[in-house]
N, C-alpha and C positions, 0 to 999 in steps of 0.2 A: 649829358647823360643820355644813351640809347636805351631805351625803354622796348623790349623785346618781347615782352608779355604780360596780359591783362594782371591790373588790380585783387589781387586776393586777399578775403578778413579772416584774419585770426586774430583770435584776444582784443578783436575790438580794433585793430592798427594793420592796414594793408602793407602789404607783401608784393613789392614790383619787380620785375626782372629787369638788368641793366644788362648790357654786352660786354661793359667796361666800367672802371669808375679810377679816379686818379685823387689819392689821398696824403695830406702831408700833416704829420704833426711836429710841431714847433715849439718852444720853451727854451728854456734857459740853460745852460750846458752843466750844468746839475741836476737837471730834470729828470734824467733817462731816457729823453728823445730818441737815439737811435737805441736803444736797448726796447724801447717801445714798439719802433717801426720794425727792427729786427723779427721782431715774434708775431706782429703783424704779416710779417711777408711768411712768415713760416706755415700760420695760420690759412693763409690763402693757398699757398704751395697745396698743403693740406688738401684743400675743397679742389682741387683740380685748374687751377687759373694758371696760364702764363701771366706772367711778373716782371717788373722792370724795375729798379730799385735807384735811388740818389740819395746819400746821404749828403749834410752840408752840414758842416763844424768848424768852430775857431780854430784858428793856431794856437792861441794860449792854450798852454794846462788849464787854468782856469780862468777864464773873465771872469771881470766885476761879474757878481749877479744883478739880472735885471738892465744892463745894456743893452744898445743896439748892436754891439760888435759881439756879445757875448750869449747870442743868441743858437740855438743850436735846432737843427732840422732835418726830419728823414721824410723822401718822397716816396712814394711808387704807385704804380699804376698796374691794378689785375684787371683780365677779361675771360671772358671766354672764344678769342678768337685773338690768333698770335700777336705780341705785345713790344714792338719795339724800341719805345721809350718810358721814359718815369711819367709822361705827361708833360704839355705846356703850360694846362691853362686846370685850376684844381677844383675836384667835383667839392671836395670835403675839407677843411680847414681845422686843425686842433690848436689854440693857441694860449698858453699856458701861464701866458704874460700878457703885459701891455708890450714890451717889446716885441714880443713876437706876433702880435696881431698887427703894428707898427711896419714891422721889415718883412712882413709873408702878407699881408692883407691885398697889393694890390697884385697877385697873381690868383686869388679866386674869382672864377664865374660868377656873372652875374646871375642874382637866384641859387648859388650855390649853398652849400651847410657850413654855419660857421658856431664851432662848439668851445667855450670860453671857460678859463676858470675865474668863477667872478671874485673871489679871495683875494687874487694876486693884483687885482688893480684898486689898490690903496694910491693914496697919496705920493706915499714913496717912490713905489715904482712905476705910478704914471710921470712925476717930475724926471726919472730915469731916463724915461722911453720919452719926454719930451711931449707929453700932452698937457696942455691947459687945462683940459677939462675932462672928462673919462668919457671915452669914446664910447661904454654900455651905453650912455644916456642921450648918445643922437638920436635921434629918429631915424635921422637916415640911413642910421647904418642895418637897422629892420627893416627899412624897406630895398634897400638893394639886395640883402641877405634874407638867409633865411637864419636869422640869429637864436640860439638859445644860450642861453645864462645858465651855468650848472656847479654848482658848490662844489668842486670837485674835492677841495683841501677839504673840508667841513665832513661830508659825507663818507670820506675816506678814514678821517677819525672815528667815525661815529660806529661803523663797520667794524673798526678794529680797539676800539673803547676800553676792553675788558684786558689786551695782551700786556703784558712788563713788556712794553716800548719806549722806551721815551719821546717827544715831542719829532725831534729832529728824525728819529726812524720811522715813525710815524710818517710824515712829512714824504719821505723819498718813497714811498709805495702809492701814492697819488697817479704816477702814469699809469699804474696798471688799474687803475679807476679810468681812466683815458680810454687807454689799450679795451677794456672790455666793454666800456659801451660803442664804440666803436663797433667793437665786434659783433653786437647786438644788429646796428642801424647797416651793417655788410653783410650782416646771416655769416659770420664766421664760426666757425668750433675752435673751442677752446681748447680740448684736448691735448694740443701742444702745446702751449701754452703752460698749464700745469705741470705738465709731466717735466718742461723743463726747468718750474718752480721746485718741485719735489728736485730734481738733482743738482741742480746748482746751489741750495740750502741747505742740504743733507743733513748738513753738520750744526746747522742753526732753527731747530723748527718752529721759534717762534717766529722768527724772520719768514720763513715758508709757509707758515699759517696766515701770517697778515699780506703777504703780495696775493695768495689764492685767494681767502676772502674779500681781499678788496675788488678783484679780478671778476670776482662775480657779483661784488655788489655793482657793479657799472657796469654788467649786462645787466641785473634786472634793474636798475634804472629805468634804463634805455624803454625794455618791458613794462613797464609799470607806468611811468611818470607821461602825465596827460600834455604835456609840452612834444612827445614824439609820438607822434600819429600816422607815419608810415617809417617800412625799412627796407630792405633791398637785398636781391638775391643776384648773384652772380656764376651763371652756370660751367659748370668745369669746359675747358677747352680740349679738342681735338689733339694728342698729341703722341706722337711715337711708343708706343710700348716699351717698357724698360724701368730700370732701377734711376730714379732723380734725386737731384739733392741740389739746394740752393747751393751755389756756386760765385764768391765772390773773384775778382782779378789776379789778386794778389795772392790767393791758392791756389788758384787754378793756374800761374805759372812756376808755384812751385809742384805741386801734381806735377805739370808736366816736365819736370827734371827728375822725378822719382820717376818715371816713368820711363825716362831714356836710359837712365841708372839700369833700369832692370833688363829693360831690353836690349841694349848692348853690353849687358855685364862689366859695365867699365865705371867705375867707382867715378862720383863726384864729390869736387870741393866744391862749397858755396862761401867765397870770403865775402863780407860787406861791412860798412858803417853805418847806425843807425840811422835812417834818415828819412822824412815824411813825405810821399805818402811810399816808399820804398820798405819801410823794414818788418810788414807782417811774413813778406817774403822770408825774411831768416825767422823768425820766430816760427812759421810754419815747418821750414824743414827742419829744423833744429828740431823739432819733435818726431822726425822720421828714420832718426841716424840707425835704425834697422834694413834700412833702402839703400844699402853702399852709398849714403850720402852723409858726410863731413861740414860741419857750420863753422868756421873763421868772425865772432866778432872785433875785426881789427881794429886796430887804436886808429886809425884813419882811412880816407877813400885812396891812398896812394896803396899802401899798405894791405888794402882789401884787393885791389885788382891784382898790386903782384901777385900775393900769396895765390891767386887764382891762375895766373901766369906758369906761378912755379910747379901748383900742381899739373898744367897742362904738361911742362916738361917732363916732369916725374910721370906721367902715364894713366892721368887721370882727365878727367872734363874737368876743365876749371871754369867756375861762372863766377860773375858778379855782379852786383845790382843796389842802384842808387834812382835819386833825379839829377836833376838836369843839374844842380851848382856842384854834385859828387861827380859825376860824368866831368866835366869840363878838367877835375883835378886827377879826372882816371887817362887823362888825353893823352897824355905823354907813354904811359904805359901800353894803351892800348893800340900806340904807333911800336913799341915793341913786340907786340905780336903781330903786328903783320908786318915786320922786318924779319922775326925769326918764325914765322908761319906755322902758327900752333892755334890750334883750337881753344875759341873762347867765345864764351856766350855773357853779353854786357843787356841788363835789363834797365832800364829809362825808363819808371815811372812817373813822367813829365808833370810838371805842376805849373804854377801861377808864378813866374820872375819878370825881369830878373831878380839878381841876388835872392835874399830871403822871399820877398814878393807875396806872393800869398800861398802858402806850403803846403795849406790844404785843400784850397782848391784848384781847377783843373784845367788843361790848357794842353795844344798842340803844339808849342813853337820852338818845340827841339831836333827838326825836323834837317834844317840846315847845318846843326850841330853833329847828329849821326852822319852825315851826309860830308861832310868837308870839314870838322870841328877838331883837325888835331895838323901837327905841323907837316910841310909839305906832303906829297903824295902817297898817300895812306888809304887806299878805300877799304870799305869792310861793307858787308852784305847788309843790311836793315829791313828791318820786319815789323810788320804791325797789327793785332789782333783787333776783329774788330766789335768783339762780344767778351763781357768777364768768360766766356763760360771756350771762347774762340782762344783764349790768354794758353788756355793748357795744350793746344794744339800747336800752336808757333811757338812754344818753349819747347816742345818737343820738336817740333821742325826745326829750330834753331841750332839743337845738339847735333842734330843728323847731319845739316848742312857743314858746321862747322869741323862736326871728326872728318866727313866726308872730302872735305875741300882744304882743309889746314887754314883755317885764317879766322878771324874774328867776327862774331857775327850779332848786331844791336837788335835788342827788340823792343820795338814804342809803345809802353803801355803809354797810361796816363789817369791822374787821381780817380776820374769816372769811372773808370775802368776796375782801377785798382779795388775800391769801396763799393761799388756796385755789386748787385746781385743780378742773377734768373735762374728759372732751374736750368739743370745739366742732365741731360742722359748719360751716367758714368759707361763707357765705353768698354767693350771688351779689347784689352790689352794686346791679342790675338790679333785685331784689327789694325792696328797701327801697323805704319810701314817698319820695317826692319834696321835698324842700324847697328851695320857690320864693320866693324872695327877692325883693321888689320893690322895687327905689330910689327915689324921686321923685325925678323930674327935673324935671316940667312948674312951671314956676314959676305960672303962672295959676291961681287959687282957691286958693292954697298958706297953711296957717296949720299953725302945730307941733304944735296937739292937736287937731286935724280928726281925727276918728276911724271908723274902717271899722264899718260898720252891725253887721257879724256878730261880730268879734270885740273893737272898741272898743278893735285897737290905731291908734295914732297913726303918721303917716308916719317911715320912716325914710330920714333925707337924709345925702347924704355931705359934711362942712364944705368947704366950696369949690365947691357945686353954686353954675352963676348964676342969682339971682334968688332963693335961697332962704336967704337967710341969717337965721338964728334964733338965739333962745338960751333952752339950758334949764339947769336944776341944782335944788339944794337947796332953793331958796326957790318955796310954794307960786305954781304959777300959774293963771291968769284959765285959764278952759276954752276949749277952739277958739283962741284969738288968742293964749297962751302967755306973757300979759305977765303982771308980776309982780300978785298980788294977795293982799290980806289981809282981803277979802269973807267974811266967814262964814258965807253963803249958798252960798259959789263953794266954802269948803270943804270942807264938809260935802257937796258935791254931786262934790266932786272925790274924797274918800276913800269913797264909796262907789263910785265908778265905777271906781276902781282895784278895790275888792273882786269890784265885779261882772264886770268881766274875766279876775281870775284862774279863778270861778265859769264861765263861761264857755267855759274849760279841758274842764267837764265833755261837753261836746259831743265831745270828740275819746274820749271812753272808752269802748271796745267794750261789751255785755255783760257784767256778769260770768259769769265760768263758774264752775261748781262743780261738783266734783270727790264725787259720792255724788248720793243721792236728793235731790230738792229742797225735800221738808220730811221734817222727823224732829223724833228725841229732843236730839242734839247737834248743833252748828253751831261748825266749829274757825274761826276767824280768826285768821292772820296776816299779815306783812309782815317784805318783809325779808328775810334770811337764816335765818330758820326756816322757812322753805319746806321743805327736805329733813325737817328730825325732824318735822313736823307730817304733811305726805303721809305720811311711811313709818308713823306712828302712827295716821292715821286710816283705810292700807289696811288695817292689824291687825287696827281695829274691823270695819271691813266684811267683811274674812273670816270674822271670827265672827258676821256675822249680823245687826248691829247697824246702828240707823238711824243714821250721823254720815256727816256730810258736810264738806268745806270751804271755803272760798274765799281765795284769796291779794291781797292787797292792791297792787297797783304805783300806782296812785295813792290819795297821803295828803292832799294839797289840792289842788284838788278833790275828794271822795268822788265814788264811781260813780253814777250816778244811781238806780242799782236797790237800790243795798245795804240800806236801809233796809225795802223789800218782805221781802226774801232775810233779813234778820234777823229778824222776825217768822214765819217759817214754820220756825222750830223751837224745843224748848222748855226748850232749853239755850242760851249761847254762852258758850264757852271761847275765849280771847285768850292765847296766850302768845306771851311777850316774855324780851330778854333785858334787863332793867328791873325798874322796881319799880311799873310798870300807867299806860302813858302813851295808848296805842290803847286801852286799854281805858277812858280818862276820856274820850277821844273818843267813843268810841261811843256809851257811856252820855249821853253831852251831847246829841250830835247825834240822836241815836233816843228814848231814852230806855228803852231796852232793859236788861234786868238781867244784864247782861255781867258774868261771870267771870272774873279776871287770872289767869293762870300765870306767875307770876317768880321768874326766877332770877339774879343778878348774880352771877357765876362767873370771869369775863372769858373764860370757854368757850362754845361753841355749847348749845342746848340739846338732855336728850337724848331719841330718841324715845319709851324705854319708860317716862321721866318723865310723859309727854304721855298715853300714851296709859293712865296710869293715872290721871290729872289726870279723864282722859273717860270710864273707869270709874267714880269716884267722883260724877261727875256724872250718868250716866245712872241711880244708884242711888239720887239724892236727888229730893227733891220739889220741885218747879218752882215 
């Protein structure tokens, strides 16, 4: 904790200013843990913080209650100075269990706050969580901590005593006993907080009476009780003027498909099958079908891509989006579009495999899958955002590339991404680039693989235009005239021209920029959702002095046209991933550079003081 300004008494309990603070509350996946941290991050949005958000949840609908697998936990990390990750290491601990004091205890600071519900550690559920003996009663664990014991269940009834609840509704309004002393010991306001008790209850107001009263009975706890004797203020952050709004991944790339929707006036399908951490995607747009956009929940992932396929022919955007075990079963199909080279936008939510693997949490390693993952020579364009709030930018880059070029185009989210938060500056609309959709109508000089000189996409026709009726699919065809052929002259001349168009791609890629000096000792590359631990670890280096610089990847096929200069002017690269070194077999292929992996397969983000001693070890060795 950065401690930015003197001590001040109020009510008897100082007031310290922090720069940052990294807070997780944890409990049982019945808890309301991330319903907790949600309103928590709102709360702080609120007061002016950048924000970085992790949520971390079971696959089960429900675990046992009280296990260690059935554990559920939301992180994040506010400051008043820009915030690129949830945190490694936690200023503040809520743990609502014995389990969860169990599976989250050794990721707090030493000296750090560790706030306990002392109810829930009976018998039962320390046998659960696998203690002999209740870990309240170490010593030790007071003096590595800064421990408080707080009746949360207890004090929660007591508060709400008088309402027709029963025990067990009773019982679920305890986080927000959490949630507000919390909010107390972070100088948060409530105000959100309630307002979105009153709407979300509406229609229940006892229910609404007891989350708000409890809500404030755990601030003034917090206030009151002679066990917290200072609290802490976090001063709003520096940040663009404009309209904000917490921004998770998994909106923020359907946003940005309403958003192509409008600005090229060309109606979208979204086919998809439900699947974790992929399907807030269709439940989101499915709520927008005022946006020329159409939701498909198909009876499968085969099923979801075609109908996304069919719509591209019919004269629509067609997208679709899964993870990594839907993708694999969309392979065949999305070799059908770029044999009949139609626009399509394939979203990869990437998770924890193989197979089922761990579904909700998070992982890099579908990377060689977009890349080479479907039968013979098929490339498609691949993209990857590398902020939830970046998600709505590359959705919409992906539409534009893909009307613009005719061919199929992946974009790599991944579960961090997806479930993660920060705020967003909502963009004026006006500002995005243009995409200009051209139909062919003119039937004169009309052939189905006539190709545009600059991007060597082919026309796209609406089925029912007159005079233009054609036919394409699966089976190679003749170039220019589109009829069927099995020339192996015309093949070979055809799957290179497909490659060379996605290549082609490269033309739209700005500059890389890079973030330090432009040559040095280290060079961090990555992509993806390590954007945050990698900046945050490579400013480190820089303030000590040190030559490291980095560059973030959003485009994966095509590479940048400069990357290759930019790799060579330093005398290190370090690549981390959250993988086992798939960017980094790239690299090494395509440069022939003596790239470095950093992996980690965790189904967690990576973290930055990981990295940034990855870059210590490397600036120490010989090149």
């Amino acid at each position: 904790m950065g401690e930015v300004a003197a001590a001040v008494k109020g009510n008897g309990k100082s007031l310290k200013g922090l720069d940052r603070a990294v807070v997780r509350f944890a409990g049982d996946s019945g808890d309301g843990m991330q319903l907790t941290g949600e309103q928590f991050t709102t709360e702080s949005a609120w007061a002016g913080n950048d924000v970085a958000t992790l949520p971390n949840f079971p696959a089960e609908i429900r675990a046992p209650a009280g296990t260690l697998f059935g554990v559920s936990s939301f992180q994040l990390q506010f400051g008043s100075h820009r915030v690129y990750t949830p945190g490694d290491r936690l200023d503040c601990l809520v743990a609502m269990n014995p389990a969860a004091l169990k599976v989250h205890l050794r990721d707090l600071k030493t000296g750090g706050l560790l706030l306990v519900n002392t109810p829930a550690f009976d018998r039962r559920n320390l046998d659960k969580a696998g203690y002999a003996a209740n870990p309240l009663d170490d010593p030790a664990l007071a003096e590595r901590y800064r421990l408080h014991k707080v009746d949360m269940t207890g004090l929660t009834h007591e508060a709400i005593k008088d309402l027709p609840l029963n025990t067990k509704e009773k019982d679920r309004t305890k986080n927000f006993f959490a949630l507000g002393l919390v909010s107390w010991i972070y100088t948060r306001p409530l105000e959100p907080t309630l307002e979105w008790i009153g709407k979300k209850f509406a229609k229940n107001r006892d229910v609404a009476t007891a989350n708000a009263r409890v809500l404030k009975a755990g601030h003034a706890f917090g206030e009151t009780a002679e066990i917290f004797n200072e609290h802490y203020a976090v001063e709003a952050a520096e940040m663009a003027p404009g309209l904000y709004r917490a921004m998770t991944g998994n909106r923020a790339l359907a946003w940005g498909i309403l958003a192509a929707a409008q600005r090229s006036k060309v109606p979208v399908v979204y086919g998809a099958y439900p699947i974790t951490p992929a399907s807030d995607i269709l439940h989101e747009l499915a709520l927008h079908k005022r946006f020329r956009v159409r939701t498909i929940q198909a009876e499968d992932e085969i099923a979801a891509v075609t109908a996304a396929i069919g719509a591209s022919f019919g004269g629509a955007i067609g997208v679709t989006g899964s993870s990594g075990p839907g993708v694999a079963l969309k392979g065949e199909a999305i070799g059908l579009a770029v044999m009949a080279e139609l626009p399509l936008v394939v979203f990869d939510v990437q998770r924890g495999g193989p197979s089922t693997g761990l579904p909700t949490k998070t992982e890099q390693a579908d990377l060689m899958q977009a890349l080479y993952g479907r039968n013979s020579e098929s490339p498609v364009v691949v993209l990857a955002p590398a902020t939830p709030g970046d998600c709505f930018y590359v959705a919409y880059e992906a539409v534009r590339i893909a009307a613009k070029y005719m061919l199929p185009v992946v974009v790599l989210s991944d579960g961090f991404l997806a479930n993660g938060s920060e705020p967003w500056l909502i963009p004026d609309p006006e500002t995005l680039p243009p995409i200009d959709v051209q139909f062919r109508t003119d039937a004169d000089g009309f052939l189905p693989y006539l190709r545009d000189p600059a991007t060597l996409s082919r026309p796209w026709v609406r089925p029912g235009t007159p005079g233009l009726e054609h036919r394409i699919g699966g089976i190679e065809k003749q170039d220019v005239t589109g009829d069927i052929s099995y020339d192996p002259e015309n093949h070979d001349h055809m799957v290179r021209t497909r490659a060379e168009k996605v290549r082609r791609v490269a033309q739209e890629i700005p500059p890389t920029s890079i973030s330090g000096p432009a040559t040095g000792d280290v060079l961090v590359v990555g992509w993806g959702s390590t954007y945050g631990a990698i900046t945050a670890a490579v400013e480190r280096a820089q303030r000590a002095g040190q030559a490291v610089a980095s560059v973030h990847l959003r485009h994966l096929n095509p590479l940048p046209p400069d990357l290759g200069h930019i790799l060579r002017e330093y005398r290190r690269v370090l690549v981390p991933e959250i993988n086992s070194g798939q960017l980094v077999r790239v690299l090494r292929a395509e440069y022939l550079v003596d790239a470095v992996g950093f992996n980690r397969v965790r189904g967690l983000p990576l973290a930055s003081d990981e990295i940034h001693e990855a870059i210590s070890q490397l600036l120490g060795s010989p090149a």
